[in-house]
C-alpha positions in Angstrom: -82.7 -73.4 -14.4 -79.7 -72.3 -12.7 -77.7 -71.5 -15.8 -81.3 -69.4 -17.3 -80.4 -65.8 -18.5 -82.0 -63.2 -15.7 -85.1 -62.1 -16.6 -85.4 -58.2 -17.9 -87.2 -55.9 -15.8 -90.6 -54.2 -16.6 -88.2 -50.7 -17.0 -86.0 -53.1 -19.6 -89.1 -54.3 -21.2 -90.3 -51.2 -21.8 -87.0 -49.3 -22.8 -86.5 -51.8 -25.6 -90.4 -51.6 -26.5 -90.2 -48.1 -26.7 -86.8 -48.2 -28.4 -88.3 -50.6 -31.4 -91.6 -48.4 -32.1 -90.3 -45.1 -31.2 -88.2 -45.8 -33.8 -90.8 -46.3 -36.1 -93.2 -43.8 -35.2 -90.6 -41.5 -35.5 -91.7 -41.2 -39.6 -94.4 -38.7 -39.5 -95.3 -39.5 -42.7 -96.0 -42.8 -42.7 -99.6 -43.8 -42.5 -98.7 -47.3 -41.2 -96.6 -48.9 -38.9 -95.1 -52.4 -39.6 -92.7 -54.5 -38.0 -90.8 -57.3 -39.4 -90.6 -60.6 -38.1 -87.5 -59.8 -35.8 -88.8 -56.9 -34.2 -91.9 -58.4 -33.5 -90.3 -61.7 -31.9 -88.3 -59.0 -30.0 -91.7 -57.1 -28.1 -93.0 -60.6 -28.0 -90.0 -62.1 -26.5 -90.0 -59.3 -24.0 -93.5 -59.3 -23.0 -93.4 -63.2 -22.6 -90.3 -62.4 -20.6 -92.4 -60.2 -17.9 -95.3 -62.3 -17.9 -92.7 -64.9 -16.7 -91.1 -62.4 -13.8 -94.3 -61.4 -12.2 -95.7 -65.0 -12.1 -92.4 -66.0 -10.4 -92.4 -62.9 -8.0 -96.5 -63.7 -7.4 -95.5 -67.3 -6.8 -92.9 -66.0 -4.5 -95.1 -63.6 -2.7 -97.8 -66.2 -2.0 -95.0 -68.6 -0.8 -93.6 -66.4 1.5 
């Protein structure tokens, strides 16, 4: 696990959230929002991501 990418931080998380559907939202007149498969693997990705990080720093916490 030593070569494992950092995890992002819930800030990250929600910068690049916020990024993908502000983007979105930003068309007033659209009545619906969709997101195609790569965006939604992206907010997945990062929500799995933080899920991840606070187990580890919960594990870590309890550990300590």
């Amino acid at each position: 696990m030593a070569n494992d990418p950092p995890m992002p931080s819930a800030l990250q998380v929600a910068e690049a959230v916020a990024k993908v559907l502000g983007t979105k939202l930003a068309d007033l007149s659209a009545e619906r929002i969709d997101l195609d498969r790569e965006e939604a693997a992206l907010c997945l990705g990062l929500a799995e991501g933080v899920i991840e990080s606070l187990k580890a720093e919960g594990d870590h916490a309890e550990s300590a």
